[in-house]
C-alpha positions in Angstrom: 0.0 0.0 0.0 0.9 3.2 -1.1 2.0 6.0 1.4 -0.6 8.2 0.4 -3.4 5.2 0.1 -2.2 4.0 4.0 -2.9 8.1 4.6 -6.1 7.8 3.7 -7.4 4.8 5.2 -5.9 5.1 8.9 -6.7 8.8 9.0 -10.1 9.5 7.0 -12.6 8.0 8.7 -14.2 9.9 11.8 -12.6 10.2 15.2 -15.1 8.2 17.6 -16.6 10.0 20.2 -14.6 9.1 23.5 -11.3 10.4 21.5 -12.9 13.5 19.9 -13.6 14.6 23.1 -9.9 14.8 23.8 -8.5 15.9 20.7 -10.4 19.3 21.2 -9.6 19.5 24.7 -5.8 18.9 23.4 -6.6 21.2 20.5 -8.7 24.2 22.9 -5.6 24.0 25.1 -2.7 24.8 22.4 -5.0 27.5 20.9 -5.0 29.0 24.6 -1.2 30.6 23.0 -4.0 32.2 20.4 -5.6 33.7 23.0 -2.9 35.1 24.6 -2.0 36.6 20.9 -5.6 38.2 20.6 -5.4 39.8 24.3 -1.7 40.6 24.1 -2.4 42.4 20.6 -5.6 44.5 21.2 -5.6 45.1 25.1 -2.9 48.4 23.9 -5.9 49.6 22.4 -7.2 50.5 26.2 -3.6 52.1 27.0 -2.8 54.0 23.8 -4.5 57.7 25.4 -2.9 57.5 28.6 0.4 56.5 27.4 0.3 59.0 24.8 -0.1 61.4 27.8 1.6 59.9 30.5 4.7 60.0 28.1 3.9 63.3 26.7 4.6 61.9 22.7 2.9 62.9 19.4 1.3 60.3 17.4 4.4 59.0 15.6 6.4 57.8 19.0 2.8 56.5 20.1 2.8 54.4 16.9 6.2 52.5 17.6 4.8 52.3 21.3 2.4 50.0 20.2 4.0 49.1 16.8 7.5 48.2 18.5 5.5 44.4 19.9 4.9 43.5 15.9 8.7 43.5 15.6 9.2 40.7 18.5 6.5 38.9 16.3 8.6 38.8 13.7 11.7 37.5 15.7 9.4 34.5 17.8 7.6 33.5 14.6 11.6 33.3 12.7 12.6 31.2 15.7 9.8 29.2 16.9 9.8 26.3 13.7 13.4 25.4 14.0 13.0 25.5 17.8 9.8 23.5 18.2 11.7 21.0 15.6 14.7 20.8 18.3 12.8 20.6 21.1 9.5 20.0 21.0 6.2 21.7 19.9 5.4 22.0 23.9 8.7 23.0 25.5 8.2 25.9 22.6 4.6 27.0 24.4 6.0 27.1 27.8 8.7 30.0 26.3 6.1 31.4 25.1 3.9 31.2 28.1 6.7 32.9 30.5 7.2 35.5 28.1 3.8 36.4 28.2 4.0 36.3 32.1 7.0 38.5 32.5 5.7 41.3 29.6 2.6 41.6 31.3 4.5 42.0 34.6 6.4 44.4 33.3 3.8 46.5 31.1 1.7 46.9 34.2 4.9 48.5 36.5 7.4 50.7 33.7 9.4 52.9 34.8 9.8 55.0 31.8 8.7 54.2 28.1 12.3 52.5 27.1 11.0 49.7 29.5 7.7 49.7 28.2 8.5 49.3 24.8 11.2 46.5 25.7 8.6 44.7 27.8 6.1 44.5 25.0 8.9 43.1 22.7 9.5 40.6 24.4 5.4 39.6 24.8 6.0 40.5 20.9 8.2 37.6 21.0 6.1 35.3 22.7 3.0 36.0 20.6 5.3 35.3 17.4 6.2 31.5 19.1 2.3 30.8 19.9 1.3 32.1 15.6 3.6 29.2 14.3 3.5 26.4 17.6 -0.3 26.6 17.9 -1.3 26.1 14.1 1.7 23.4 13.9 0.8 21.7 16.7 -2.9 21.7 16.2 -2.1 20.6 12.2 0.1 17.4 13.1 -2.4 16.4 15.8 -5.6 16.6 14.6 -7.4 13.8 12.3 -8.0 15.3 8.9 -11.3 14.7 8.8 -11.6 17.6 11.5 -8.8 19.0 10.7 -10.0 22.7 9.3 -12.3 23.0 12.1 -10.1 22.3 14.9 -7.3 24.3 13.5 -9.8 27.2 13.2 -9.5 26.9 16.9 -6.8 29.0 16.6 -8.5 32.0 15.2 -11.3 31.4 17.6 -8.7 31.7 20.2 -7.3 35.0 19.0 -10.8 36.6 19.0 -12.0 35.6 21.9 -8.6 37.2 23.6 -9.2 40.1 21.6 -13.3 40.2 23.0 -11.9 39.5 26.5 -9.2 42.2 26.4 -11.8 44.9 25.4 -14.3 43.6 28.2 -12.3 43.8 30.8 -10.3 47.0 29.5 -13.7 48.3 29.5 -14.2 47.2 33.2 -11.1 48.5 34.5 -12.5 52.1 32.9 -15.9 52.2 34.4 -14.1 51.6 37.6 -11.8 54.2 37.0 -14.8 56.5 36.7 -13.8 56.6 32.5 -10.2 57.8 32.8 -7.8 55.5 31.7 -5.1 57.5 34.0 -7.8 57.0 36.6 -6.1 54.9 40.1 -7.1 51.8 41.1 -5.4 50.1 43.9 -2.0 52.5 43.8 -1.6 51.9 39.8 -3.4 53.2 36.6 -6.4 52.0 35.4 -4.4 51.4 32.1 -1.1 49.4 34.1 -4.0 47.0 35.2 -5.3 46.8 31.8 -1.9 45.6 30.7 -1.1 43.0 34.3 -4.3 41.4 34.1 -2.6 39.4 30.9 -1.0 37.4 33.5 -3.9 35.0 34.4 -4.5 33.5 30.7 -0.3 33.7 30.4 0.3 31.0 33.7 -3.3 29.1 32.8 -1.4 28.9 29.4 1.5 27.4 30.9 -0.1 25.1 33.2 -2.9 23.7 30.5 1.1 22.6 28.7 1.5 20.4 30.9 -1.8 18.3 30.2 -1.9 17.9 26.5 1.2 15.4 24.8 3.5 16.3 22.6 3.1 16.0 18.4 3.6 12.5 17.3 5.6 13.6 14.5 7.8 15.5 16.6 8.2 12.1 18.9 8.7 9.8 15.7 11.4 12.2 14.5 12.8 12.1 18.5 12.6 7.9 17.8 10.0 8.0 20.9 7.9 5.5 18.7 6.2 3.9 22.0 5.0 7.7 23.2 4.1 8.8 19.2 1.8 5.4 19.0 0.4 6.2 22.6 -0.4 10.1 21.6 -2.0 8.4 18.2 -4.4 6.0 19.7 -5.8 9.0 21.8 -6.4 11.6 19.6 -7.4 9.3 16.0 -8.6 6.0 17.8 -7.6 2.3 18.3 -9.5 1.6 14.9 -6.1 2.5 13.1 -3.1 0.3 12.0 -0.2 2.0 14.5 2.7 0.5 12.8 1.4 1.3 9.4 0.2 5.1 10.8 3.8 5.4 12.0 6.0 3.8 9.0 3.7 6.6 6.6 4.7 9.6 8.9 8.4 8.7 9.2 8.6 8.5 5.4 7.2 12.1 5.9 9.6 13.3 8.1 12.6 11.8 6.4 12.3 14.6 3.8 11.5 17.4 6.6 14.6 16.6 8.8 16.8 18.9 7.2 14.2 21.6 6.1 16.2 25.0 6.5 15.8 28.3 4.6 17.8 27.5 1.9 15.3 24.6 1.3 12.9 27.4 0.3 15.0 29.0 -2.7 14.1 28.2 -5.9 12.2 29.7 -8.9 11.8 32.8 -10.5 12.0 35.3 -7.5 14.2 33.5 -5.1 11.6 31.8 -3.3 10.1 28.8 -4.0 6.5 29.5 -5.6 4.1 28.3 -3.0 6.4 30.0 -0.2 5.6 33.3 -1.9 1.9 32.3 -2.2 2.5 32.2 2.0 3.7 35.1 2.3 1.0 36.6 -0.1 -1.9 34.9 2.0 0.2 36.5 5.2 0.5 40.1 3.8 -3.2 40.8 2.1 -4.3 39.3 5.6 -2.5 42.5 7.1 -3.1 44.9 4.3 -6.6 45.7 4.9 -6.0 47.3 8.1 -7.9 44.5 10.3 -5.8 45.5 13.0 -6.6 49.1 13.3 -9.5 48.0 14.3 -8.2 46.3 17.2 -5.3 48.1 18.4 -6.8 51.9 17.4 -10.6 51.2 17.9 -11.3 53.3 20.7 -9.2 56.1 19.9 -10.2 55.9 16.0 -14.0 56.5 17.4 -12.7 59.5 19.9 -11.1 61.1 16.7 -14.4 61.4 14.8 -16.4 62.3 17.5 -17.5 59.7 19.7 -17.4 60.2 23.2 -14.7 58.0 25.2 -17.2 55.6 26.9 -19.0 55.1 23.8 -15.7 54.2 21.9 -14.8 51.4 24.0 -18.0 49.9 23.9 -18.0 49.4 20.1 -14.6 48.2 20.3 -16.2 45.6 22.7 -18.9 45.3 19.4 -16.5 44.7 17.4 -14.4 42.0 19.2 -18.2 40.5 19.6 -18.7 40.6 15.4 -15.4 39.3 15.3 -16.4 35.7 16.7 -19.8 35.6 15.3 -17.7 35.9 12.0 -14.9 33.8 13.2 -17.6 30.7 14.1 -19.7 31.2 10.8 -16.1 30.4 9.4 -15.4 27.2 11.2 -18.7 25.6 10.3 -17.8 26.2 6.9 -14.6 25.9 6.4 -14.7 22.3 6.1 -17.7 22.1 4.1 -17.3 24.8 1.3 -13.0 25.3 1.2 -10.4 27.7 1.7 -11.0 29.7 -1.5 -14.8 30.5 -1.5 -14.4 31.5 2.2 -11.5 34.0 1.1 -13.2 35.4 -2.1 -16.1 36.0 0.0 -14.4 37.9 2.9 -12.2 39.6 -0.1 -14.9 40.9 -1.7 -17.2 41.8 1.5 -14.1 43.6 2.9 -13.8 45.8 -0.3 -17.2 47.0 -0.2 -17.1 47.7 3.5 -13.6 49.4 3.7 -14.5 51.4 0.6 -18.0 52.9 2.6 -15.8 53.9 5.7 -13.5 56.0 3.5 -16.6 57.8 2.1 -17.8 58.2 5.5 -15.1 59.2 6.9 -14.6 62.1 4.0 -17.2 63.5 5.7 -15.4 64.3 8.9 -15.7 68.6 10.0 -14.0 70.1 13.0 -10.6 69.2 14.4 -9.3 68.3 17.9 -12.1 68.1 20.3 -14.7 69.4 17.9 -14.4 66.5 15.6 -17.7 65.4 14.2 -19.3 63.1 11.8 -23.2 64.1 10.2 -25.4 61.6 11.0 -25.9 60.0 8.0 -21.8 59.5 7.7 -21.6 58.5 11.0 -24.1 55.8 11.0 -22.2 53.8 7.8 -19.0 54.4 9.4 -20.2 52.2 12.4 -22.3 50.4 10.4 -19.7 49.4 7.4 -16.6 48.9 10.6 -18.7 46.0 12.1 -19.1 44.4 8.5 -15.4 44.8 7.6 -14.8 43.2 10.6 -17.4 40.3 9.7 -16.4 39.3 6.9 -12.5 39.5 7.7 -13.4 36.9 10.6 -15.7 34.4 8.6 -12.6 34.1 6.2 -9.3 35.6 6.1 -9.2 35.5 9.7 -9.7 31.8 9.8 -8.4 30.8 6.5 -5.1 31.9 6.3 -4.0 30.2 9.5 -5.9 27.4 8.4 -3.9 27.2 5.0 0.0 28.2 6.3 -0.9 25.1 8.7 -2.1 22.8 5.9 -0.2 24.1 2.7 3.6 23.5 2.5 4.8 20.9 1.6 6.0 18.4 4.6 10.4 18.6 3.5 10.0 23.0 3.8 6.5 22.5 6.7 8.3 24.3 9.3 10.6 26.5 7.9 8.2 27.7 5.2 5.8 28.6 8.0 8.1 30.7 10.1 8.9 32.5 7.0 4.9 33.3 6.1 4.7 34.3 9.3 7.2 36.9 9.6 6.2 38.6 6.8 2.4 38.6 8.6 3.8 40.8 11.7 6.2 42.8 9.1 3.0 43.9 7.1 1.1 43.9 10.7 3.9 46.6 11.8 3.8 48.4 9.0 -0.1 49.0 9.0 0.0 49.6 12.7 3.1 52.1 12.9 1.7 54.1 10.2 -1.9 54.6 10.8 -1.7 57.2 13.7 0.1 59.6 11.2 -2.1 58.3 8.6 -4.7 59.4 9.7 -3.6 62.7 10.8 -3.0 63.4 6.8 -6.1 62.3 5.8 -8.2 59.5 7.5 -10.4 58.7 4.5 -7.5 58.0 2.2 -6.2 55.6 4.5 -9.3 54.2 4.3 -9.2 53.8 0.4 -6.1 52.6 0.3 -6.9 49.6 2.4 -9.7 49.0 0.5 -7.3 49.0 -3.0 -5.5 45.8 -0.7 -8.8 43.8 0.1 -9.5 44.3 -3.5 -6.4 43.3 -5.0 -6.7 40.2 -3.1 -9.5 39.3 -5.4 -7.6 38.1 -8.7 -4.7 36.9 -5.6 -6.9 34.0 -4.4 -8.4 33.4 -7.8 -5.2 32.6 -9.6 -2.9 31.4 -7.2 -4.1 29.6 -3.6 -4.8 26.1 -3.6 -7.2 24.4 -2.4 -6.4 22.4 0.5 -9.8 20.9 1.6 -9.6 17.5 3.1 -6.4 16.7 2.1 -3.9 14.5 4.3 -1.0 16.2 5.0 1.4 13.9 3.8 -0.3 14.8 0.2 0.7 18.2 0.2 3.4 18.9 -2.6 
C-alpha cells in the first residue's frame, strides 16, 4: 500500500466520540497561546490615550509604542519552527507562556517608556512563538477529517482574547470612573489593563503540561512507543499503528533537514508556493484589520465619539469578530479555503470602501471632531461588517492554510517565514496609521480597501485548495 493510500485509510474515517472529546480538549488547550495573541495584541488599544499622555509623545512615538511588539512577532515567529523541531512543539509553548508572564508584569509597573517598549517586545516575542507552535501543533495532531475545524480553533482563540481584552479594559474604565489615568489600587487604570494578561499567560503554561506532545515530533525524536500512545488518543484504536507510523516517518525523512535555503528556488528566489504564504500572510494585514483592534477606541474619539461610547463598540466589534470567526469554522470544512476567502475579499472591499466615504465626511478638528449623521451611521455600520467578513474568512483561512499548505520537507521553515512577513505587514499597518490618519483619515481608508481588492484576482489565480487533504499529500 501506497504511502498516500495508507494516509487515507488510517486517518479518513471519523474520530469516535470518546477520542474527539480529547483531541479538542488537546486542541482548545494549544490555541490558549491564540488567546494570549488576541489579548496581548488588542488590550494596547485601552492604554494607547494615557500613554500617549503619561509620556507626553505625538502620534508617531505613540505608533512604535504600540508598533514596537509586531517586531518581537517577527523574531518569535523566525525562531519558533526550528525550535519546536529541536525541542519539541510543547517546551516551545511554555517559552512562550513565560514570556507572556514576565511582559505583562512588566507593562503593568514601567518605569519610563524604554522599559515599556522593551517589555512589549518581548510579549511580541512570545506572541510570534504561539502564531507558528499553535497552528503546527494543532495541524500534526488533529485527524483530517476535523482538521480545518479544529485548527480554526486558533483563530477562535485570538478573537475571543481580543473580546476579553476589550471587556475587561472596559471594566477597569468604568471603575476608574472613564479615565484611563484613573487609580485603582495605587496603579493606573491602564497598568491593570496591561497585568491582568497574567492569568490567561500562567493558565497557558499550566494547560502545557496536560496535552502530549506532536507525534511527529516524537517519531522524528525515535519515541515511537510515546508517538503510537499520543496516536491512539487523539485518531482512535481503529487504526493500524505500525502502518500510521512507517507513513509519517517516510514524511519526516524529507522534513529533517528543512532550513531556509530549502525554500530557494524559482523565478523570484523563493520557491513559488512560499511566496503564495507570504502573499496569503500580507493581504491578511493589508486591509487594516488590525486598526481595528489596536486603534478602535481612539479611532472612534477622533471622529467624534465620546470616550465611553468608543470602547464599547470596540467591545462590538471584538463581539462581530467571533460571530464571524464561528460562521467560518462551520464552513470551512464544508465549502473550502477559497470560496471563504473570495467571500471575505470581496465583502471587505465593499465595507472598507463605505468607511473612507464616510469618513470624508469628517468637519472640525481636535475636540470638535464630528461626523453628520448619515456619515456616521455607515461608518459604524460598514466597521462592524469589515470586521465580519474578515473573521468568517481571512481571519480563519489563512491560519488554516500556512498550517495545511507546504509541503511536509520546507512545513516548518516555510511557515516561520509566512509568518514573519504577517507581523512585518502587521507593523507596518499599525506604525503608520496614527500619522495616517492625521494626513487624511479617508484616504487611508481607500487605500486599504485597494488591498482587500487586490486580493480578489490573488486568491483566484494562485491559492490552492487544500480541503480534506492529508498532509502527507501536500506537494
Amino acid at each position: 500500500m501506497s504511502p498516500t493510500t495508507t494516509a487515507q485509510a488510517s486517518t479518513g474515517r471519523p474520530v469516535p466520540p470518546e477520542h474527539l472529546g480529547r483531541v479538542i480538549f488537546i486542541t482548545a488547550s494549544a490555541a490558549m497561546g491564540g488567546f494570549l495573541f488576541g489579548y496581548d495584541s488588542s488590550v494596547i488599544n485601552g492604554a494607547v490615550v494615557a500613554v500617549r499622555d503619561r509620556y507626553h509623545i505625538g502620534s508617531a512615538a505613540l505608533a512604535e509604542v504600540v508598533a514596537i511588539a509586531l517586531i518581537g512577532c517577527a523574531i518569535g515567529a523566525a525562531l519558533a519552527g526550528r525550535i519546536a523541531d529541536r525541542i519539541g512543539r510543547i517546551k516551545v509553548m511554555r517559552i512562550a507562556a513565560a514570556l507572556f508572564t514576565v511582559s505583562a508584569v512588566g507593562s503593568a509597573l514601567p518605569f519610563a517608556l524604554w522599559d515599556l517598549a522593551l517589555w512589549r517586545v518581548l510579549g511580541g516575542i512570545g506572541i510570534g512563538m504561539a502564531s507558528v507552535v499553535g497552528p503546527a501543533y494543532i495541524a500534526e495532531v488533529a485527524p483530517p477529517a476535523y482538521r480545518g475545524r479544529l485548527a480554526s480553533f486558533q483563530q477562535a482563540a485570538i478573537v475571543t482574547g481580543i473580546a476579553v481584552s476589550q471587556l475587561v479594559n472596559w471594566g477597569i474604565l468604568r471603575l476608574a470612573d472613564g479615565q484611563q489615568r484613573g487609580e485603582l489600587a495605587g496603579l493606573e487604570a491602564w497598568q491593570w489593563m496591561l497585568g491582568v494578561m497574567v492569568v490567561p499567560a500562567v493558565l497557558y503554561g499550566v494547560l502545557s503540561f496536560a496535552i502530549p506532545e506532536s507525534p511527529r515530533f516524537l517519531i522524528d525524536a525515535g519515541r515511537i512507543d510515546q508517538a503510537k500512545k499520543v496516536l491512539t488518543e487523539v485518531e482512535g484504536r481503529h487504526i493500524d499503528l505500525d502502518a500510521r507510523v512507517t507513513e509519517i516517518e517516510q514524511a519526516m525523512r524529507s522534513e529533517r533537514k528543512s532550513t531556509f535555503k530549502d525554500l530557494l528556488g524559482g523565478r523570484f528566489g523563493l520557491l513559488p508556493i512560499v511566496w503564495i504564504g507570504i502573499g496569503l500572510s500580507v493581504f491578511q494585514q493589508l486591509v487594516g484589520i488590525n486598526v481595528a483592534f489596536y486603534y478602535s477606541a481612539t479611532l472612534w474619539q477622533s471622529v467624534g465619539v465620546d470616550p465611553s461610547s468608543s470602547f464599547f463598540y470596540s467591545f462590538t466589534t471584538s463581539i462581530v469578530n467571533i460571530i464571524g470567526t464561528v460562521i467560518a469554522m462551520i464552513f470551512v470544512d464544508r465549502i473550502g479555503r477559497k470560496p471563504l476567502a473570495l467571500i471575505g475579499s470581496t465583502g471587505m472591499a465593499v465595507s472598507l470602501a463605505l468607511v473612507a466615504w464616510a469618513f470624508s465626511a469628517k468637519t472640525g478638528s481636535g475636540a470638535d471632531v464630528v461626523l453628520p449623521d448619515t456619515q456616521g451611521t455607515v461608518a459604524l455600520v460598514a466597521a462592524h461588517f469589515f470586521v465580519l467578513f474578515f473573521a468568517l474568512s481571512w481571519g480563519v483561512v489563512v491560519w488554516v492554510l500556512l498550517g495545511e499548505m507546504f509541503p511536509n520537507r520546507i512545513r516548518a521553515a516555510a511557515l516561520g517565514v509566512a509568518a514573519s512577513a504577517q507581523w512585518l505587514a502587521n507593523w507596518a499597518i499599525t506604525a503608520s496609521f496614527p500619522s495616517l490618519a492625521d494626513w487624511n483619515l479617508s484616504g487611508t481608508y481607500i487605500m486599504y480597501t485597494i488591498f482587500a481588492g487586490l486580493s480578489i484576482p490573488f486568491v483566484v489565480k494562485w491559492v490552492p485548495e487544500t480541503k480534506g487533504k492529508p498532509l502527507e499529500e501536500m506537494g
